[in-house]
Residue, then its C-alpha position, 0 to 999 in steps of 0.5 A: x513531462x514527469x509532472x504531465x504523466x502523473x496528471x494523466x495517471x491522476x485523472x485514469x485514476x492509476x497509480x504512479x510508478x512510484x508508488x507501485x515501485x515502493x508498494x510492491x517493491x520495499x513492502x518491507x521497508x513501508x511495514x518492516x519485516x514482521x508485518x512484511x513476513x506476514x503479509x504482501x500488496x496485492x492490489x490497488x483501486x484508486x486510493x486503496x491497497x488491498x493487502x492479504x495477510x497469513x490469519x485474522x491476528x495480523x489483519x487486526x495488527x494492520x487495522x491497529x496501524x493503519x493510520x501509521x502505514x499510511x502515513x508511511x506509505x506517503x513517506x516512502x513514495x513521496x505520494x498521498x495517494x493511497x489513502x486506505x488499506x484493506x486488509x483480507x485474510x489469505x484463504x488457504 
């Protein structure tokens, strides 16, 4: 049943619990806790996930590692789902 749940979740398009559980619940174990202090998910789109950081000087730090954050995002979910990250800088 678990494999037919993420086929569907797949074909909508949806993240799995799994991956939503290690993105927006062990942020910091994915990024440590510098870039975890400075930033957080706040959306996924597909293969995308949308992070929001405190100023330009971190989203350059996250454009640096991206491939790493990725990679680390594969690791930790268990998923090759997310593929992208976006990074925006937070207005305030």
């Amino acid at each position: 049943m678990g494999a037919s749940l993420e086929r569907l979740l797949g074909l909508l398009d949806v993240p799995s619990p799994g991956v939503l559980e290690v993105v927006f619940g062990r942020w910091e174990e994915v990024v440590g806790p510098d870039l975890a202090a400075r930033s957080r998910p706040v959306g996924i789109d597909g293969d995308e996930l949308t992070v929001e950081v405190d100023d330009g000087a971190w989203a350059s730090e996250f454009r640096w590692l991206h491939d790493e954050i990725v990679e680390r995002l594969s690791t930790v979910s268990g998923s090759d789902r997310l593929r992208r990250v976006r990074v925006r800088v937070r207005r305030r």
